[in-house]
ROKOLSE-912966 format. One record per residue (C-alpha): residue in one letter; x, y, z. Coordinates in steps of 0.05 Angstrom, whole numbers, plus 5000, padded with zeros to 4 digits. Each point is the difference from the previous one (the first is absolute). Layout:
N
aXYZ ...
***
This chain:
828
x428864215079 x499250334925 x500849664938 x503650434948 x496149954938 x501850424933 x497150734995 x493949924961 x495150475036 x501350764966 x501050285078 x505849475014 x503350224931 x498950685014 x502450075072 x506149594973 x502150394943 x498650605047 x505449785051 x504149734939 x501250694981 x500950275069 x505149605013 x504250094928 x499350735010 x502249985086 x506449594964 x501550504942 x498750645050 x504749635059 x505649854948 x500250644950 x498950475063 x504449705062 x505149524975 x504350574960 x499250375062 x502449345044 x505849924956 x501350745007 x500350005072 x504049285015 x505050384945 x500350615050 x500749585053 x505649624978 x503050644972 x499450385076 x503249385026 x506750134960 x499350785033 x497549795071 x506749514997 x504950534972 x497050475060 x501249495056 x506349874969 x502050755001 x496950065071 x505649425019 x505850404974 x497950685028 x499249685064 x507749544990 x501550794980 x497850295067 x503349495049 x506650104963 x500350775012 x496949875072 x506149585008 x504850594965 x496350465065 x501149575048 x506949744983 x501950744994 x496650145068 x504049415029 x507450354977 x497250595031 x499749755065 x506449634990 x503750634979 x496950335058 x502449495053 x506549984969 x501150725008 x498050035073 x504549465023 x505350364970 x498150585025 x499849745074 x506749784986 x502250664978 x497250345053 x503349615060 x505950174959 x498650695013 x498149895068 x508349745004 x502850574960 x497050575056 x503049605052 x506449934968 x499950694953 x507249844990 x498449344963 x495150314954 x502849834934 x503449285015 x493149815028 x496250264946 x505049734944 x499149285032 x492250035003 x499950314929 x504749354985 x494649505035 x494250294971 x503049844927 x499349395024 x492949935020 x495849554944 x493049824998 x494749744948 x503349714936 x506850405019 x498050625003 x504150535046 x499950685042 x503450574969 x500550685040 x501650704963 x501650755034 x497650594976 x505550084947 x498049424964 x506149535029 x498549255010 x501649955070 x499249294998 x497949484940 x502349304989 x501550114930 x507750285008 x498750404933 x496350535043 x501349835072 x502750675019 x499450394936 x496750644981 x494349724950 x498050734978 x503349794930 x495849225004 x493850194955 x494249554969 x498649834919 x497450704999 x505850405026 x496650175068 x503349875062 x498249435041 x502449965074 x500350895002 x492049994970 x497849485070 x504050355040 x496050624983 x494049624997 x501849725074 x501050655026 x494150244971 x494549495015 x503549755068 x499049214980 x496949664929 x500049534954 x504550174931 x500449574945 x505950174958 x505949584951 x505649685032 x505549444978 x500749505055 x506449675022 x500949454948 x498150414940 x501650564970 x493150094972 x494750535020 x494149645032 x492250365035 x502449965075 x495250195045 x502250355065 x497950285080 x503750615016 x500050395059 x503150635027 x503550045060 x501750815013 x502149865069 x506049514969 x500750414940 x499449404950 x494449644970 x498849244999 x497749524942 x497349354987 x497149664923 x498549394960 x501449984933 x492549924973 x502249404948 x499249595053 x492950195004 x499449994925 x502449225000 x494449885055 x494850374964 x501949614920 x499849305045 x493450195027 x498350184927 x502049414969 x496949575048 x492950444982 x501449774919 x500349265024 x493550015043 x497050344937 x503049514949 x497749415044 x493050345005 x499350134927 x502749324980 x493349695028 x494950594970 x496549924935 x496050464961 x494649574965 x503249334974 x507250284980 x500850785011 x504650145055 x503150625034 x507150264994 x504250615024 x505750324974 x503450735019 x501550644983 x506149774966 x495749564950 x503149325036 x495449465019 x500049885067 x493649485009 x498349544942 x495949274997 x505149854958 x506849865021 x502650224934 x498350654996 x502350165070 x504950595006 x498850134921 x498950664971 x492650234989 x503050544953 x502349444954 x492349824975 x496450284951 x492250094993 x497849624941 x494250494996 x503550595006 x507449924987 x501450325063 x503649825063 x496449525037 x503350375067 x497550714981 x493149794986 x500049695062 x501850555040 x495850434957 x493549725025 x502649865073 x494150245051 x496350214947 x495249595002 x500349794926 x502649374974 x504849854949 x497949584937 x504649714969 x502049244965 x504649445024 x500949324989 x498149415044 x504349555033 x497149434953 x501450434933 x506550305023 x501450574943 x493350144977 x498750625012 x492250044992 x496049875065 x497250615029 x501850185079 x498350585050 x504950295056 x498650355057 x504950405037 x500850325071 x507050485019 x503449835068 x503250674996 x504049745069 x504049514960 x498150324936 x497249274976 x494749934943 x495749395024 x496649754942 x494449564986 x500449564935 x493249614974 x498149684934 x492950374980 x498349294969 x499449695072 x496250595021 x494549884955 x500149185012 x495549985061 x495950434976 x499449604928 x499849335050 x494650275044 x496250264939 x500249294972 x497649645057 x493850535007 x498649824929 x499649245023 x496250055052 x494250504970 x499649464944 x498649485048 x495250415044 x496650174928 x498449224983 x498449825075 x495150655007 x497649734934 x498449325030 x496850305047 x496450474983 x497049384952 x498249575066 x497550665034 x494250124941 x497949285003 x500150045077 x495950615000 x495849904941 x498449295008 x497050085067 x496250504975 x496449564939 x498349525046 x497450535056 x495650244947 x497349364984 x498349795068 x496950755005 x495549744935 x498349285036 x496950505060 x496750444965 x496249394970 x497249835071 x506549495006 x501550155073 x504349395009 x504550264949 x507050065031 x506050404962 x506049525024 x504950565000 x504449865063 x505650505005 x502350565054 x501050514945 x494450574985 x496749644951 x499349425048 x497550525055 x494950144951 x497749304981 x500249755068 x495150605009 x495549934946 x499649165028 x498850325067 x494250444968 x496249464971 x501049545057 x497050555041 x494450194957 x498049204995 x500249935078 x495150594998 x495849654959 x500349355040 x497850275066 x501050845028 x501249795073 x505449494993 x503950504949 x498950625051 x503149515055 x505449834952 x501950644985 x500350275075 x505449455013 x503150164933 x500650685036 x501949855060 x505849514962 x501850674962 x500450405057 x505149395044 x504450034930 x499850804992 x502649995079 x505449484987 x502050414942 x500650615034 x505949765031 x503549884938 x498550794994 x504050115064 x505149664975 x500850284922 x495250635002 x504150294944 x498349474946 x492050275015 x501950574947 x502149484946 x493749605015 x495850565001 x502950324933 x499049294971 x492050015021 x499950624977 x501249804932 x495949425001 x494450345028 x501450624953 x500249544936 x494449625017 x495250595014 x501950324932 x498849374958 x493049975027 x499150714990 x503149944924 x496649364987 x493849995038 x496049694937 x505249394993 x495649415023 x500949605061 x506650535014 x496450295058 x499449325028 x506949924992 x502650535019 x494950235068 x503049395050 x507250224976 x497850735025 x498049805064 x505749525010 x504450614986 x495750465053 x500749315058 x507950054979 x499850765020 x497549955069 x504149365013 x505650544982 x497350505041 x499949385061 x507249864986 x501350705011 x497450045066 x505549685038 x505350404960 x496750685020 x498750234937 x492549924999 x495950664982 x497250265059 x493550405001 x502250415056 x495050535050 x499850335050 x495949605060 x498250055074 x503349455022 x496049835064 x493550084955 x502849514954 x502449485048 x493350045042 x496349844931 x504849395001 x497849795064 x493450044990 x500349524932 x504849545042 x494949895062 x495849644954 x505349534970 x502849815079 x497849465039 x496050155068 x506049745029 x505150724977 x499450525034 x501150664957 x501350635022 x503650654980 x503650465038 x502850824966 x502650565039 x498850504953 x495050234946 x499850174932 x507749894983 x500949864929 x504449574948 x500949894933 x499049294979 x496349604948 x493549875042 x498949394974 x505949695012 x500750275067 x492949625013 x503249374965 x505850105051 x496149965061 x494549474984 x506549574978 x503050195074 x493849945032 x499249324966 x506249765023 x498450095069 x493049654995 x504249364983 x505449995058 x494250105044 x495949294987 x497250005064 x498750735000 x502550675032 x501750754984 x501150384943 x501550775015 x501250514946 x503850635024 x503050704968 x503950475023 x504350684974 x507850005004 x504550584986 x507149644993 x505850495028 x504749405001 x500849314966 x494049395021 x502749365002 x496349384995 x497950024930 x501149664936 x505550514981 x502750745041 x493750494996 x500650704972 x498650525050 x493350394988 x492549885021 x496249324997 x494349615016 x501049345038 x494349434987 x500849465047 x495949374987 x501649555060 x496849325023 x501049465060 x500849394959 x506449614995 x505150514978 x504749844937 x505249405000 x506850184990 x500549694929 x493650394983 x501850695039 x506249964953 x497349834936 x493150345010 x500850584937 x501849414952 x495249864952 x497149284995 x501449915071 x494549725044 x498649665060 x493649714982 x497249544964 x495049984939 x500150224938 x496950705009 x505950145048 x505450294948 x504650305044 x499550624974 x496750455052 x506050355046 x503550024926 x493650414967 x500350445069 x507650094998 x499950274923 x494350425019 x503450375059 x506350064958 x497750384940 x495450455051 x506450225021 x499549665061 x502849485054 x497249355035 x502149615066 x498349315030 x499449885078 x498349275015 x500649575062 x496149455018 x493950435041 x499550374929 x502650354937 x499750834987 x500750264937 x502150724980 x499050354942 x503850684998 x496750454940 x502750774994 x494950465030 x496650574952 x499150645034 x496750414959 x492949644981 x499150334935 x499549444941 x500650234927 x494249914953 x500349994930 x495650474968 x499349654932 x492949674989 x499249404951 x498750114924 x493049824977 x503649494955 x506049614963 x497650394929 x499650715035 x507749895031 x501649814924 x497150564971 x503550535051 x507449654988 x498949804926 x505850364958 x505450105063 x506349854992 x503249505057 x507049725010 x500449265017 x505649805040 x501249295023 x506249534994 x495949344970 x497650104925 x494649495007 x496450495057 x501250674957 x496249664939 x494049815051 x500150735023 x500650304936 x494649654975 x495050075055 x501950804986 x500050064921 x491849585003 x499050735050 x502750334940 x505950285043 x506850074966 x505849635028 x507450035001 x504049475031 x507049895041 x502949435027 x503850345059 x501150715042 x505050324958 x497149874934 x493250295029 x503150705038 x502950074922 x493349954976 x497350425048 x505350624992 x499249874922 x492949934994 x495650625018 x492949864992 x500849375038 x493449925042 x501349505046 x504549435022 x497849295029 x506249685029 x501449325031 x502050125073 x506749555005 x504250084934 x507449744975 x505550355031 x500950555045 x494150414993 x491349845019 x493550204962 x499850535059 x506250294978 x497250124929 x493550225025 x503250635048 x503950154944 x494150084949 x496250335062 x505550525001 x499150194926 x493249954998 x497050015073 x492549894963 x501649384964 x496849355001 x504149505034 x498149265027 x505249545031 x498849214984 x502949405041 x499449315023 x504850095059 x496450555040 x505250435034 x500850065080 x496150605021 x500750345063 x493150195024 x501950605033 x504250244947 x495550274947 x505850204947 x502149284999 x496049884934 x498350674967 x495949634945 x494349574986 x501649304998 x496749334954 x501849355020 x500749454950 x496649774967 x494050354977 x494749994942 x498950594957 x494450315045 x504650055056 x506050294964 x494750574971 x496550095072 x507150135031 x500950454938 x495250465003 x501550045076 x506950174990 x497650574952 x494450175046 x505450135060 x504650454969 x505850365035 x497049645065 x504049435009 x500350045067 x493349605010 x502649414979 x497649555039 x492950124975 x503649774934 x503049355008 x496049544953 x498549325006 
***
């Protein structure tokens, strides 16, 4: 645990003041540049609220607007029918009438007088009646005894126009229809909009009505629209527009029809004024109705009744289907509150973020520089020949990485001392303790083989930063003796990434073209030495020369791991018996870890006759950690290794077991073309010649962590190579369509957002096919090995020293347009 002590030493002071002023100038940028532009936006949105509110509002009445004049159609359809029906009874009746008058031709007129009689009669609906008229316009029958049998050629409209000779006419004309036309009804001797069903009957000589008056219809429709203002007065009694604005509606008559406040219902908008203006409140209003502009104007508040001085915006929408003005009504003060509020609070906070990054960024100096001091003097005790001397520092931070290394260091050079044999044993089962752990891990990498980019970019700039202060300051005393066992603790933390990789599939593969019977015939000849008397090995192929692409060494790992396996479920002894064979897959194989692709494969087969697998164990045998046996050395990690092997080959694996023995199968796509791509680029004769050939490019840096871009850049600039920087995709395509004599890109593979480093890259190889371009990553991508355009570019893991970032370099520049060889390019 550190001691805080005050900042006496000029690098603790310096590094202080340094993120001192960071952190002032992070605060002033943050505040002057994005809190205007917060309060700006929380003002919008609160401003768009009153708008999104008038709009639903609006969207409320159109739709109240629509079912009322779907009601007018369908309450209008409704008296159609009924007219019709009306007229056909009557004009069954009629026509058994007629039937009587041909058998009695004698009784003609009686009978027809008394039907004509009955019919006046006949009611239906809310009163309403049959009338029939002749040709000459006489009312043959009508139940109003004012024009029950008269002539009505002389009965005429507001207009002067005939009414009953103009639907006789019409009758005659159109056969049947629908007239709509001004009649007084029984009880009144005013005009009212009847609406009537005529039809023509030539063989009678007479045609036959039937109507409602429409103010029946009317009353209907103004209940329906009344009952629409109530919904919307009970809606808009609960809606508010910031803390007090509201929403009101009047019509085209300048009466209020909705209002929050009970006093101003049914008022006339015509009566106010505009303070501003002097102008109608009412006109302006309508004025600016789906304009989309507001109306500014003042008002007072319901606190300061008469006091005419607070500023307030209206919106307005037209319901031309009532003719309503639906208004919104906001105080511009309570706009701007949350946005003064919110502003406020940001203010707060920043100031307290300020004085806590303060605090510690004070306990992060004296945490780094403290462990520092006393690293260096423990680095002095050593040189002196003290190789007792022990730093102290216990921490799981870097600089603690790199104490515990230096202690290791010295410990290690005074067992060397002390006796060369009992260090050499040590070491081996230091090894062999490594390799358990880096096995153990490599499950974790299953499990989270994302987070290996993060580590990766984080060794990078350890590694990076450690390798340029020994280059910069290689005549500081005792700093190389600092710095070397932090160097190669950063190089052990790479591979252990590169482990933890394995089980997620995204190790690099060195991948080639191999005879796979040749190759697994070498592996039986190194395993006949390693297997008791007791094994018998043997392997059996039924075909020559068939090819794959694979890593070769991990295929060899794969099978000595297999082969291993069987040795110990055979104690007593037995047979081991390697087989291959081609498949051409027409239909789907099951059997196998997951459905298999249809195409050509090679099946190995590694079978034995010891126990077979236990049920737990056949069900659990890909997991890593799990293991049947016991000891130390056994980490469970064998089928696991295997498994992530065949997966990112592209490939498939099954398990047979019973108890006379186990078969395993491992399903790898078949290559059949033999030809294997070689690069043509020989080695440099040396770091200072690749210098000298890229000294003076320009080169793009793109990579989302800051820390990693300042390693790179400063690897490049001691090459004397000029660098720009971006810290995603779309600020580097900008560069590159901007920047012309751009010579080059290096580009971290997995990036921010939507678009990869490989995206960049085939965009700068578009503009500029001969560029230099090298892709950098600690999270290699998942290649298909018999897909050669699945990674167009050369690739450098992280992390890597300067000599590696220049070899990879000059290869890039050395391969030109041809890309497509890239897997003599990936770089380790």
């Amino acid at each position: 645990m550190y001691r805080l002590k005050s900042l006496n030493s000029r690098l603790s002071r310096q590094f202080f003041l340094l993120l001192l002023s960071i952190l002032l100038a992070t605060f002033v940028f943050i505040y002057w540049f994005s809190v205007p532009l917060i309060k700006q936006t929380v003002f919008e949105i609160e401003h768009n609220a009153s708008r999104t509110v008038l709009n639903n509002v609006f969207e409320l009445a159109s739709r109240m607007y629509t079912n009322v004049e779907d009601y007018r159609a369908q309450t209008l359809k409704a008296y159609q029918q009924q007219l019709k029906v009306a007229v056909s009874i009557t004009e069954s009746y009629l026509a058994g009438i007629h039937t009587q008058v041909k058998q009695h031709p004698e009784q003609r007129e009686e009978l027809l007088q008394q039907a004509y009689e009955t019919i006046r009669h006949f009611n239906y609906g809310n009163h309403n009646y049959i009338w029939i008229a002749d040709y000459h316009n006489k009312m043959l029958s009508h139940p109003d005894p004012r024009f029950h049998g008269q002539n009505m050629q002389n009965t005429v409209d507001d207009t002067g126009n005939p009414i009953v000779p103009r639907l006789v006419k019409d009758a005659i004309r159109d056969g049947e229809g629908f007239y709509e036309y001004q009649w007084s009804s029984s009880d009144s001797t005013q005009a009212l909009d009847k609406y009537s069903y005529v039809k023509n009957y030539p063989e009678w000589g007479l045609v036959m009505g039937a109507g409602v008056f429409l103010d029946d219809l009317e009353k209907d429709i103004q209940q329906r629209k009344d009952a629409a203002i109530n919904e919307l007065r009970k809606a808009l009694a609960e809606i508010k527009v910031a803390k007090t604005g509201y929403l009101f509606i009047f019509d085209a008559h300048d009466q209020v029809l909705i209002h929050p406040n009970a006093n101003a219902y049914k008022t006339e908008v015509a009566e106010l004024l505009n303070p501003l203006s002097q102008n109608k409140i009412g006109d302006e209003l309508k004025r600016v109705a789906d304009t989309g502009s507001e109306l500014h104007y003042l008002w007072d508040k319901p606190n300061d009744p008469g006091n005419y001085i607070y500023e307030k915006l209206s919106l307005v929408r037209h319901l031309q289907g009532f003719d309503w003005y639906i208004c919104s009504s906001v105080y511009l003060d309570e706009l701007r509150s949350s946005s003064e509020t919110l502003s406020t609070r940001i203010l707060t906070v920043a100031i307290m973020t300020l004085l806590a990054a303060l605090g510690l960024a004070y306990f992060f100096v004296n945490r780094i520089t403290q462990p520092l001091e006393q690293l260096a003097q423990t680095a002095r005790r050593v040189s002196s020949g003290d190789l007792l001397a022990k730093s102290g520092i216990q921490s799981s931070d870097e600089v603690g990485v790199l104490a515990e290394s230096f202690d290791g260091m010295v410990g290690l050079l005074k067992d060397n001392i002390d006796s060369l044999d009992t260090q050499v044993k040590q070491r081996t089962e230091e090894l062999l303790a490594t390799n358990a752990r880096a096995q153990r891990m490599s499950a974790v990498g299953q499990l989270a083989g994302g987070l290996a980019h993060d580590f990766n970019n984080l060794l990078s700039i350890i590694l990076g930063n450690l390798l340029l202060a020994r280059d910069r300051y290689l005549g500081a005393q005792g700093l190389d003796e600092l710095l070397s066992p932090a160097i190669r603790a950063s190089r052990r933390g790479a591979e252990i990434t590169h482990r933890l990789l394995s089980f997620a599939r995204r190790q690099s593969l060195r991948t080639e073209t191999l005879a796979v019977e040749q190759r697994i015939n070498e592996t039986v000849d190194l395993l006949r030495g390693s297997l008791p008397d007791s094994i018998h090995l043997a392997y059996e192929r039924d075909s020559a020369n068939t090819s794959i692409r694979v890593d070769a060494s991990l295929l060899e790992n794969a099978l000595v791991n297999l082969a291993l396996n069987a040795r110990d479920a055979m104690p007593q002894g037995g047979k081991i018996i390697f087989k291959t064979q081609t498949l051409s897959l027409t239909e789907p194989l099951d059997g196998f870890d997951e459905p298999v692709k249809l195409g050509n494969y090679v099946a190995i087969t590694i079978s034995d006759t010891g126990s077979g697998f236990s049920e737990d164990a056949y069900q659990r045998a890909y997991e890593p950690f799990y293991t049947t046996k016991s000891g130390t050395t056994n980490s469970g990690l064998g089928l696991s290794m295997v498994y992530g092997f065949v997966k990112q080959s592209q490939g498939y694996i099954q398990i047979q077991t019973s108890p006379q023995g186990s078969e395993i199968t491992l399903l790898i796509p078949r290559i059949l073309s033999e030809a294997t791509a070689h690069s043509s680029i020989s080695s440099p004769l040396d770091v200072d010649e690749i210098k000298r050939l890229l000294a003076g490019k320009l080169l793009l840096i793109v990579d989302d962590n800051e820390d990693v871009r300042a390693v790179i850049r400063s690897q490049l600039t001691d090459m004397g190579i000029h660098v720009l920087e971006a810290a995603d995709a779309e600020e580097a395509i900008t560069l590159l369509q901007t920047i012309p004599n751009l010579d080059g890109l290096i580009s971290d593979l997995m990036l921010s957002g939507n678009l990869d480093g490989e995206y960049i890259a085939k965009q700068l190889y578009e503009l500029k096919p001969n560029s230099l371009i090298l892709l950098i990553s600690g999270y290699s991508p998942e290649i298909d090995p018999e897909d050669p355009q699945s990674l167009d570019f050369p690739l450098l893991r992280k992390p890597f020293d300067q000599e590696a970032l220049a070899l990879a370099l000059w290869r890039a520049a050395k391969g030109g347009a041809a890309h497509e060889s890239w897997q003599a390019d990936l770089c380790d």
